[in-house]
matplotlib code that plots the C-alpha trace (Angstrom):
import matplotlib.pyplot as plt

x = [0.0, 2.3, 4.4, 1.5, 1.3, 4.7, 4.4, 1.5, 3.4, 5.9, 8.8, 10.8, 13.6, 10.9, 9.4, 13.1, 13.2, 9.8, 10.0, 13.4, 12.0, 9.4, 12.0, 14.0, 10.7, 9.7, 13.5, 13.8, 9.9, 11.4, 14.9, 12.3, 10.1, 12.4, 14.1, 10.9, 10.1, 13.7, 13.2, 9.6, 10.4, 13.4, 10.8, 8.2, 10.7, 12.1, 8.0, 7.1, 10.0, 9.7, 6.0, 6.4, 9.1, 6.3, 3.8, 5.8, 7.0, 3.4, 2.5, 5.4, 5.0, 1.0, 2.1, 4.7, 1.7, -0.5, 2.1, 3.3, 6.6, 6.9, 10.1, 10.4, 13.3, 11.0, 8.2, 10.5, 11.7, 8.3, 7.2, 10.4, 9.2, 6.2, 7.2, 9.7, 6.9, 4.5, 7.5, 7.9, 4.2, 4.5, 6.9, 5.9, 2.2, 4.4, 6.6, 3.0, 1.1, 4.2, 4.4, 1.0, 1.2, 4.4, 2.3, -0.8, 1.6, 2.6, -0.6, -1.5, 2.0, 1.2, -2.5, -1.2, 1.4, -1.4, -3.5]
y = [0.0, 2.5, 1.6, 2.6, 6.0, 6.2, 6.3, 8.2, 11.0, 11.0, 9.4, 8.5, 6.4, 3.7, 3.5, 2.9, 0.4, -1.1, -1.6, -3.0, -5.6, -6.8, -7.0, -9.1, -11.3, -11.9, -13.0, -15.4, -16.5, -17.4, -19.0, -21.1, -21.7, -22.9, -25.1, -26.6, -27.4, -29.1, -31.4, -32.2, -33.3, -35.5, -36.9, -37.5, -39.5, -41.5, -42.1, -43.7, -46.2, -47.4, -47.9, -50.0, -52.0, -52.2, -53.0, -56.0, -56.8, -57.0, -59.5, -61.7, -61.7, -62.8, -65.5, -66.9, -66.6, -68.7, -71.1, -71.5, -69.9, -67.0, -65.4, -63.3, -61.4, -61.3, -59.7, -57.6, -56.0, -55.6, -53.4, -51.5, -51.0, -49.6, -47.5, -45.6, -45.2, -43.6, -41.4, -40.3, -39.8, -37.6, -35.8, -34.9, -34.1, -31.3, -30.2, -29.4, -27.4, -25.6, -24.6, -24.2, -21.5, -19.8, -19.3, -17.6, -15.4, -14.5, -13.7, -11.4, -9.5, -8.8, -8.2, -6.0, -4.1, -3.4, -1.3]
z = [0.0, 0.6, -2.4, -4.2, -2.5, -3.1, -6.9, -6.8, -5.4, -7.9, -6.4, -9.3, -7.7, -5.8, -9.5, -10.8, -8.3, -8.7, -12.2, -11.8, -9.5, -11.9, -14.8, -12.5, -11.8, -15.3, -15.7, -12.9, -14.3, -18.1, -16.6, -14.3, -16.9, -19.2, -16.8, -15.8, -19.4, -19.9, -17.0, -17.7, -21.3, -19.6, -16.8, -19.6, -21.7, -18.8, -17.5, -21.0, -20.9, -17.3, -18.2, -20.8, -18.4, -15.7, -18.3, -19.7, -16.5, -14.9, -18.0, -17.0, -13.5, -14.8, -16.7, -14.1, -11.2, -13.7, -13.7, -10.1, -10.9, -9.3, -7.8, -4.9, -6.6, -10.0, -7.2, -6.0, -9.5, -10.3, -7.3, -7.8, -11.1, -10.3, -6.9, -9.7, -12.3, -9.5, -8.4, -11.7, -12.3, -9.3, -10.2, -14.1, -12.2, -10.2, -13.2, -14.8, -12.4, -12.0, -15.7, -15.6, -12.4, -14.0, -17.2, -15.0, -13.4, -16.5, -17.8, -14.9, -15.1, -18.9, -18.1, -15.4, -17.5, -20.3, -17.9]

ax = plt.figure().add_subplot(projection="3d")
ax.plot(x, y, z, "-o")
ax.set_aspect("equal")
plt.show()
């Protein structure tokens, strides 16, 4: 509030500063941005291949349970498997809302700058 009564009086040095401070925002928001998109497309690449693993895994581990052949250490691999695949699920989940968020905030700033 009193930043705002600030610039309304004219003092040109707190809008130097303000302004300042946004630029360095809407830097930090692109660097963060991009960042985020980098490891995302890493996380979705790595997700898809330990899915299929799981997926054939899970068939095998099927077949082997029909049969009676089952190994602990087959078991074992499997739930492995599937704990990393949910980790990275959870993970790519974060990576979006996080883009998603940096994008709103960028929206508003814009928004904001336009009036």
């Amino acid at each position: 509030m009193s930043a705002v009564a600030l610039i309304a009086c004219g003092d040109s040095s707190m809008k130097k500063t303000i302004e300042a401070r946004k630029a360095a925002l809407r830097q930090k928001q692109e660097v963060e941005l991009k960042r985020s998109q980098e490891e995302l497309a890493v996380i979705d690449s790595t997700l898809e291949a330990v899915k299929r693993d799981y997926e054939q895994q899970k068939i095998q581990v099927e077949q082997d349970k029909q049969a009676l052949r089952a190994t602990p250490e087959e078991l074992t691999r499997l739930t492995k498997t599937r704990v990393l695949r949910d980790s990275l699920q959870t993970r790519f989940e974060v990576l979006c809302a996080k883009i998603r968020y940096i994008h709103q905030k960028q929206k508003e700033m814009q928004e904001e700058s336009e009036e």
